[in-house]
C-alpha positions in Angstrom: -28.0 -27.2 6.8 -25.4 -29.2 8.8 -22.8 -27.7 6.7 -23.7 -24.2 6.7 -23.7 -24.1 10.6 -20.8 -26.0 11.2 -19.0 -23.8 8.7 -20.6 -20.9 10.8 -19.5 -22.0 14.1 -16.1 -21.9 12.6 -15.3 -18.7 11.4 -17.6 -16.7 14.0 -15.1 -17.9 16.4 -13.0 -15.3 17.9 -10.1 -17.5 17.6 -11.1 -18.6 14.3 -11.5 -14.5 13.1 -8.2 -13.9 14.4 -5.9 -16.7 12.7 -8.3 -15.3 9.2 -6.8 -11.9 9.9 -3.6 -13.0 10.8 -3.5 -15.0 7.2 -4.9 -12.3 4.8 -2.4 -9.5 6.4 0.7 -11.7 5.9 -0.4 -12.8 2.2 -0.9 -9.2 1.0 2.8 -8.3 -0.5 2.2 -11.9 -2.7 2.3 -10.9 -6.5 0.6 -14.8 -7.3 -1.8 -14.1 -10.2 -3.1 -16.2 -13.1 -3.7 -14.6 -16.4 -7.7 -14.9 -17.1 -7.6 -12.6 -21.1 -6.0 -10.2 -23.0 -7.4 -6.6 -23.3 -7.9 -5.7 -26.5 -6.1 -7.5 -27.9 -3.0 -6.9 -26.4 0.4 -8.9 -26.1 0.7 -9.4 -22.5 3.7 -7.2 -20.9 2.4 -6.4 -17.5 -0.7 -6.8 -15.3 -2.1 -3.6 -17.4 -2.1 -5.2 -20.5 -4.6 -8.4 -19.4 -6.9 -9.4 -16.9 -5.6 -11.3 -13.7 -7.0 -13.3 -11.3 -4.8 -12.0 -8.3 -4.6 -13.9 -4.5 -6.2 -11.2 -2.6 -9.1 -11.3 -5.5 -9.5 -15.0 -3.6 -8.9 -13.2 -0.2 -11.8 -10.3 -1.2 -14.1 -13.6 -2.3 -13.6 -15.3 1.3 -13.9 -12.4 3.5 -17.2 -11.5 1.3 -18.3 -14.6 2.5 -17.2 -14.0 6.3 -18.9 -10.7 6.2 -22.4 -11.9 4.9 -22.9 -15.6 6.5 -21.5 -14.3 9.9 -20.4 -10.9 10.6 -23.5 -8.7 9.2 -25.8 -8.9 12.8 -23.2 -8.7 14.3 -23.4 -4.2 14.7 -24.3 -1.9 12.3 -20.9 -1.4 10.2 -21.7 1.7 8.4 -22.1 3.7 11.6 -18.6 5.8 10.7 -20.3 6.9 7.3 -23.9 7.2 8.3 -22.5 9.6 11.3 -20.5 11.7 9.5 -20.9 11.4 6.5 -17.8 10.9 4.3 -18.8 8.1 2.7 -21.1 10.8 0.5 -17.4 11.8 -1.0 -16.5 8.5 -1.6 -19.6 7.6 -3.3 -19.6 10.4 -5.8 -16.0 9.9 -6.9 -17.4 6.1 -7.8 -20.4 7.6 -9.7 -17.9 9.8 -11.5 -15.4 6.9 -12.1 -17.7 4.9 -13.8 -19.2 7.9 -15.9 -15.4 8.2 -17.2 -15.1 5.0 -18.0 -18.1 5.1 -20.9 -16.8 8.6 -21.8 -13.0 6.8 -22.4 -11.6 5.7 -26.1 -10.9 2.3 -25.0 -13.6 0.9 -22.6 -12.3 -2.1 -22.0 -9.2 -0.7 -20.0 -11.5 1.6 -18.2 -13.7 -0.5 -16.9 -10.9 -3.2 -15.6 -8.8 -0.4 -14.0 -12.8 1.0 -12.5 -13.4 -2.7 -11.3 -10.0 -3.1 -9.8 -10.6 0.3 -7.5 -13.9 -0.9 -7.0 -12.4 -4.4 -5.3 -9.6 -1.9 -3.7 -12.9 -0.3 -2.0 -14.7 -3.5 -1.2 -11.2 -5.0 0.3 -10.9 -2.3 2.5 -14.4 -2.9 3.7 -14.2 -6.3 4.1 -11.2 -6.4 6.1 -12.6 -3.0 8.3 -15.0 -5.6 9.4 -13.2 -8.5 10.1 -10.7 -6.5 11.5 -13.6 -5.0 14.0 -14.4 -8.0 15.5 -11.1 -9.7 15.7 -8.9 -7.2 17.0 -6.1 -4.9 15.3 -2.9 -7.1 17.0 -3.8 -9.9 14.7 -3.9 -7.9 11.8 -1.0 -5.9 13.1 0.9 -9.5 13.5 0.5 -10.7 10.1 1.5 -7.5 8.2 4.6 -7.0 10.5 6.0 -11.0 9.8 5.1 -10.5 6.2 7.3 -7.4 6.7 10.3 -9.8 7.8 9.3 -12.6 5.2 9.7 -10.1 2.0 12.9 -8.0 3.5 15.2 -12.0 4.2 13.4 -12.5 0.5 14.4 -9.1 -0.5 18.0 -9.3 0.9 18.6 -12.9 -0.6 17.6 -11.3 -4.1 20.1 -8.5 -3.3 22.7 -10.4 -2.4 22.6 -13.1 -5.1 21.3 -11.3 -7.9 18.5 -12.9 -8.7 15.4 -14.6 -7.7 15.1 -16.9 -4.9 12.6 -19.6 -6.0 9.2 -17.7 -5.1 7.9 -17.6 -8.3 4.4 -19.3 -6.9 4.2 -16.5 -4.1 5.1 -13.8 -7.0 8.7 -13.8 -7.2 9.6 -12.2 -10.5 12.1 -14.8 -12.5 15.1 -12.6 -12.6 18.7 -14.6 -13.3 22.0 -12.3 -13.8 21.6 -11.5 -17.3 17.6 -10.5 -17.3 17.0 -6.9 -18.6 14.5 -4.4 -18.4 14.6 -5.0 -14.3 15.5 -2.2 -12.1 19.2 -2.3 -10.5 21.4 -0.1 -9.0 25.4 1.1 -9.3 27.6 1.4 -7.1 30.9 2.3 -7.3 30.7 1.0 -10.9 29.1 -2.7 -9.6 25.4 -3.3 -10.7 23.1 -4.9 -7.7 19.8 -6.1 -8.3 17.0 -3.9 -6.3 15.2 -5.9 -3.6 11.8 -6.6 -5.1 10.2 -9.7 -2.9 7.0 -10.9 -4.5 5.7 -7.8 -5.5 6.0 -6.4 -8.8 9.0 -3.4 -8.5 11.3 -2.4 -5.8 9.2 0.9 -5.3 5.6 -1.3 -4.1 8.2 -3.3 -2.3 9.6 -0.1 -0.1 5.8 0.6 0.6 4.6 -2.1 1.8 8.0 -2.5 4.6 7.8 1.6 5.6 4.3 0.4 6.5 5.2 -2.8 8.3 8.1 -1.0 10.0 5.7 1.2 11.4 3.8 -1.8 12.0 6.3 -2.9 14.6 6.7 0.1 15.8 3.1 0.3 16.9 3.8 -3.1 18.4 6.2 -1.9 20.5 3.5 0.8 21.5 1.2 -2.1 22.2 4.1 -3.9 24.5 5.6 -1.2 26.9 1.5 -0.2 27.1 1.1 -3.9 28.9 1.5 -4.0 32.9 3.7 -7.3 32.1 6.5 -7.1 29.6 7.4 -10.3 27.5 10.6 -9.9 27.0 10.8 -12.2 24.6 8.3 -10.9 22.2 10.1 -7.7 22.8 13.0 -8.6 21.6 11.4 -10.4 18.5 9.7 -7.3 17.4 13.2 -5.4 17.7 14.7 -7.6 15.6 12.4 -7.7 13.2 12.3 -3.8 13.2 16.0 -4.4 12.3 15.6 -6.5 9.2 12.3 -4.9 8.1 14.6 -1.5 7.6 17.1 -3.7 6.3 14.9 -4.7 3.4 13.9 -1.0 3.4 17.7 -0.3 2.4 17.8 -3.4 0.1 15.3 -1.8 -2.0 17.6 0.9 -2.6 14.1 3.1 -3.5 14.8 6.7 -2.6 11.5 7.7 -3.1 10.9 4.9 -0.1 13.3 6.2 2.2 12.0 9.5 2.1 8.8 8.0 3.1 10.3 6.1 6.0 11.9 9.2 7.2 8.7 11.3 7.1 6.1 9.0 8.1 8.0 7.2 11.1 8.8 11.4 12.1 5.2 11.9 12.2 4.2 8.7 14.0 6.9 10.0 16.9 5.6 13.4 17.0 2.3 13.0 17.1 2.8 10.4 20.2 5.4 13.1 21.5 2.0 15.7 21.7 0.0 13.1 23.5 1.1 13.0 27.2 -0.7 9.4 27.3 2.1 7.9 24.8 5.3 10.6 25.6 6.8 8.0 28.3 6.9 5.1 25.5 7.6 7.2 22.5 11.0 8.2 24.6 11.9 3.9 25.2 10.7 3.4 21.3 13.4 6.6 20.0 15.9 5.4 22.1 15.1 1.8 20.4 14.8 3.2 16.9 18.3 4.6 17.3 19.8 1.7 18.1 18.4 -0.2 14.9 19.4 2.7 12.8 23.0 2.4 14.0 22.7 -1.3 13.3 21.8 -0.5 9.9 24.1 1.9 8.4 27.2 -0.5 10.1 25.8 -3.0 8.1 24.8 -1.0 5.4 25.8 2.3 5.1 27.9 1.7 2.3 25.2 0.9 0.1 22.9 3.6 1.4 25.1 6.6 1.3 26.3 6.5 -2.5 22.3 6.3 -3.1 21.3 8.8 -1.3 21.1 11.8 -3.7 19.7 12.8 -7.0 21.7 14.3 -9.6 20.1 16.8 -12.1 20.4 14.9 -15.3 19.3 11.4 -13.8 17.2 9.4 -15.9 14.6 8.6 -13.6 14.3 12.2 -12.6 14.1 13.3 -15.6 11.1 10.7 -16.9 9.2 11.8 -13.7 9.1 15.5 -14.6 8.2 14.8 -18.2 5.2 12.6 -16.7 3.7 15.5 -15.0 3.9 17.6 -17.9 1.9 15.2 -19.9 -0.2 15.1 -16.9 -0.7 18.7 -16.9 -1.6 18.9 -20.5 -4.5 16.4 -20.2 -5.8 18.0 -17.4 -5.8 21.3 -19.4 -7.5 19.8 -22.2 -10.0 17.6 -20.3 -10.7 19.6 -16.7 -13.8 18.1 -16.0 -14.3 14.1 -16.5 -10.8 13.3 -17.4 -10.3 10.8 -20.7 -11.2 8.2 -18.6 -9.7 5.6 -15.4 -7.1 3.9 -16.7 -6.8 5.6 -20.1 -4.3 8.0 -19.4 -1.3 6.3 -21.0 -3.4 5.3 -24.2 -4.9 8.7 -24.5 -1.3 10.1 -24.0 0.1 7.7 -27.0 -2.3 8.5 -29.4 -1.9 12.2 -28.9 1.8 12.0 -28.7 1.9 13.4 -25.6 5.1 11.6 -24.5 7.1 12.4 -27.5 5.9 15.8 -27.2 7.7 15.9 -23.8 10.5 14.1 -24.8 10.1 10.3 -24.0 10.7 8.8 -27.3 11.4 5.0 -26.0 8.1 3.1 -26.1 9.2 1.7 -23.0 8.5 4.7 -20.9 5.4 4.9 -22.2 4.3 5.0 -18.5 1.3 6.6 -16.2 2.4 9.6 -14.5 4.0 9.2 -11.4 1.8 11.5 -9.5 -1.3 9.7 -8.4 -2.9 13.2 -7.4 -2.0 14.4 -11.6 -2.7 10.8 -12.4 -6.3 10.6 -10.8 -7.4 14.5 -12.0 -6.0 13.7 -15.7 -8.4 10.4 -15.6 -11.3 11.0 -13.4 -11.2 15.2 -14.1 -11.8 17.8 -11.3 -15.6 16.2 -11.1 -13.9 13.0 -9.6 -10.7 14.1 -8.2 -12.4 16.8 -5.6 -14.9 14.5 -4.1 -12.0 11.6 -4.0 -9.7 14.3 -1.9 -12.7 16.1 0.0 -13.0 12.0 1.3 -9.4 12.3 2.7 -9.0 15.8 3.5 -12.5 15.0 6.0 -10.7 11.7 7.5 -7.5 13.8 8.3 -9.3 16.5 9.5 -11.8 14.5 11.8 -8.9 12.7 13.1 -7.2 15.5 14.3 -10.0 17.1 16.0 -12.0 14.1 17.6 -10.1 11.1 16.3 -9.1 8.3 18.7 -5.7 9.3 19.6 -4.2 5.8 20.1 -1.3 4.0 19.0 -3.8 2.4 16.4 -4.9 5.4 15.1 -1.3 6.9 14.5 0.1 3.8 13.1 -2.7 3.9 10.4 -2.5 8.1 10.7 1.5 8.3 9.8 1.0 4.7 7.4 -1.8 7.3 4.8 0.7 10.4 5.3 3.3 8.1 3.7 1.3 6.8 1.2 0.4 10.3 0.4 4.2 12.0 0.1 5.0 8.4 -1.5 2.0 9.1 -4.9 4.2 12.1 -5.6 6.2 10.1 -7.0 5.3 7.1 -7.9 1.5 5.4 -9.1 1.0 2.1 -8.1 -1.8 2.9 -5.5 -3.7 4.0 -8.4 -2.6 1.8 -11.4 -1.5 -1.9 -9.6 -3.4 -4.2 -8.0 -1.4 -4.9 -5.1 -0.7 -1.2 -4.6 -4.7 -0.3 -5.0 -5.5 -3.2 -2.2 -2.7 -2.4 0.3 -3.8 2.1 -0.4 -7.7 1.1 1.0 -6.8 -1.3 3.7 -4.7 1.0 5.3 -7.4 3.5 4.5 -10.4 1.9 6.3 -8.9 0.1 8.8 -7.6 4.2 9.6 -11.4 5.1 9.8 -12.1 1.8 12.0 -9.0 3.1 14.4 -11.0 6.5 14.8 -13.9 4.3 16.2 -11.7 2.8 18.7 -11.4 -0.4 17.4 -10.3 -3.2 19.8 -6.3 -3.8 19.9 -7.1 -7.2 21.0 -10.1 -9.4 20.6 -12.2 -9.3 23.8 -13.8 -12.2 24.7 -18.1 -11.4 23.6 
């Protein structure tokens, strides 16, 4: 009994919460995973071909623990659903997920890829409610330095070419002569694609547009204090300045369209609100600044990349996915062939030769999540999963919180959104499925005004 309370005293701590949250935010871009068994049989190639046990599967095992020893009494957490309601959507798409996932040709990849939304959901959850009681500037804190970590990891791998010695945080092994890893040409010389310890460049790009906007909230946080630390000021803009430095180093165009888009919305939005208009004009003058910074440093990188020619391989593949995205969904409207069997079900139906990918290589999932989700859960699961979303947005912008919190998160979603048109890691990868319902219920936890900072209780 001695143990159990001392361990409670512990982590019901504020401090004790905080430094938790601080820990979990900052190891969340970490690829470390240990392969557990194959899936049917498979030769292992990627994460979708076995089961893994990943580093925020440990994280989602501790803060289970957190939530049920400590946190539980401590207010009713399901006030935001049993208010309004939205967690009725949520709930059927899971009901419908799982249905799919008997209803698929090869069970065993549909029920890892249901169990690894279903930790995505419980993540979320777990974090909402340590998050609640801990504050959202410790959270904020951990995801911004893990921001800087990965873009000085990212650069280094730019600029040597290969990895940096991470491998037990999740580096990739890449040397100069590795293939099958994504680069980029310029001016006829091949660079290696900043890739940190996540799994491609793209994930990598996601996770620093929403740690730059991280900072950026930050800087919200700071001018909103009667005191300035100038210091910590200057810390955050110079860690704004090699966050979109990584951002670049990634050389994902997909990425920078979303750092564009969702950092424009984030500015606006605080532009509307008169409570916010006095620092959104300091933190635009600010953002300029860094954005000169970048493109002196830069530019010549960015500028060659930043345009998309009409034959380009990667264009190309994309449209072909959404064709065989659209077929399926033709043929199966309702359930779908299943979560997480929409690359087998396209490979046994020759789908992809059908549409012209003939290298088994690009045998990949479509990179749409919104095709992607309908071709695998049908319209049964994809309407209740976007009623969930289309009720959040809407509820924010008629009685949401309108705080910097709620806007980072806000502008943070809209991103991920324009980013699953073309890409689908928040539906298919671990790492990309965690980070998607983070983001997602500590949005819902901003619309309850959840605390910036802890308070003492």
């Amino acid at each position: 009994m001695y143990g159990i309370s001392h361990i409670k005293n512990i982590f019901s701590g504020k401090v004790s919460l905080s430094i938790l949250s601080f820990l979990l935010f900052f190891s969340i871009p970490f690829g470390t995973k240990k392969f557990l068994l194959p899936l049917e049989g498979r030769t292992i190639t990627s994460e979708t071909d076995g089961v893994f046990l990943f580093l925020n599967d440990i994280w989602l095992f501790v803060a289970a623990i957190v939530f049920f020893l400590f946190l539980k009494k401590k207010g009713d957490v399901y006030v935001f659903f049993k208010k309004r309601g939205s967690g009725v959507f949520l709930g059927a798409f899971a009901v419908i997920a799982l249905l799919s996932v008997f209803l698929s040709s090869h069970f065993l990849f549909s029920a890892y890829f249901f169990l690894r939304i279903l930790f995505g959901f419980c993540m979320g959850f777990f974090v909402y409610t340590i998050v609640k009681h801990s504050g959202f500037l410790h959270a904020a804190w951990g995801m911004f330095a893990a921001g800087i970590f990965q873009s000085i990891l990212g650069v280094a791998q730019f600029m040597t070419g290969k990895s940096v010695g991470a491998r037990y945080l999740g580096e990739i092994v890449v040397n100069e002569s590795t293939e099958h890893i994504a680069r980029v040409s310029i001016d006829g010389a091949f660079f290696l694609r900043a890739y940190g310890t996540m799994q491609h460049a793209n994930i990598l790009a996601a996770f620093l547009v929403l740690a730059f906007l991280t900072g950026v909230f930050l800087l919200f946080v700071s001018f909103e204090k009667k005191e300035k630390n100038l210091p910590l000021l200057s810390l955050v803009v110079a860690g704004l300045f090699l966050v979109s430095l990584g951002v670049a180093a990634t050389f994902s165009r997909s990425g920078w369209v979303v750092f564009l888009v969702s950092l424009s919305v984030f500015l606006c939005a605080a532009f509307v609100f008169s409570n916010m208009r006095k620092n959104a004009v300091k933190i635009l003058a600010i953002l300029f600044l860094v954005c000169v910074g970048i493109f002196s440093v830069f530019g010549w990188a960015i500028l060659p990349r930043a345009s998309f020619e009409k034959n380009e391989p990667s264009v190309n593949l994309r449209a072909a996915y959404m064709r065989v995205g659209e077929s399926i969904i033709i043929k199966n409207p309702l359930l779908g062939v299943g979560i997480g069997n929409q690359v087998e079900y396209a490979k046994k139906n020759g789908l992809y030769e059908r549409f012209d990918v003939s290298r088994a290589s690009d045998f990949q999932p479509v990179h749409n999540i919104f095709l992607l989700a309908l071709s695998e859960v049908g319209l049964l699961g994809g309407i209740p999963l976007g009623l969930f979303f289309v009720y959040l947005f809407i509820f924010f912008l008629k009685h949401g919180k309108k705080n910097s919190a709620s806007l980072w998160l806000f502008s943070s979603l809209v991103g991920f959104f324009v980013f699953g048109l073309f890409d689908h890691f928040f539906w298919t990868m671990q790492s990309g499925i965690a980070l998607f319902w983070i983001v997602t219920f500590l949005f819902i936890l901003s619309m309850e005004g959840g605390r910036v900072e802890t308070k003492p209780s």
